[in-house]
N, C-alpha and C positions, 0 to 999 in steps of 0.2 A: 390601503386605498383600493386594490382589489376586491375586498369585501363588500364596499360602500358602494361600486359599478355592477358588482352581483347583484348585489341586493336591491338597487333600483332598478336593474332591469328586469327582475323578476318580476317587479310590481310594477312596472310599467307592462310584463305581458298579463298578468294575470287581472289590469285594466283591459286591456283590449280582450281577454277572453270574457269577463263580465260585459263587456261592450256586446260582443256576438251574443249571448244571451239574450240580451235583453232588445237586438235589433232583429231575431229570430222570433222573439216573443213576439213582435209588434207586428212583423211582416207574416207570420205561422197560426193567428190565433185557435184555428182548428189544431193543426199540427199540437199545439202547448195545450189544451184542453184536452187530447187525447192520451198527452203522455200525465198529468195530474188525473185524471181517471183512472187510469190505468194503473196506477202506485197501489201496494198491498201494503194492507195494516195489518200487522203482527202484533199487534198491544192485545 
């Protein structure tokens, strides 16, 4: 039973951490256009 409260509460933070993403996206669009610029390609 331990395992099943681990394990759903991970995924319930690693929801709210996709949450923050994606409400830093919307409120930052500068800010997330700078950091996707900013990415190097190694290929």
């Amino acid at each position: 039973m331990r395992f099943k409260e681990t394990y759903i509460n991970r995924f319930n933070q690693m929801g709210a951490f996709i949450q923050s993403l994606l409400t830093t996206k919307l409120e930052f669009p500068a800010f997330t256009e700078a950091i996707m610029l900013s990415q190097w390609n190694f290929a």
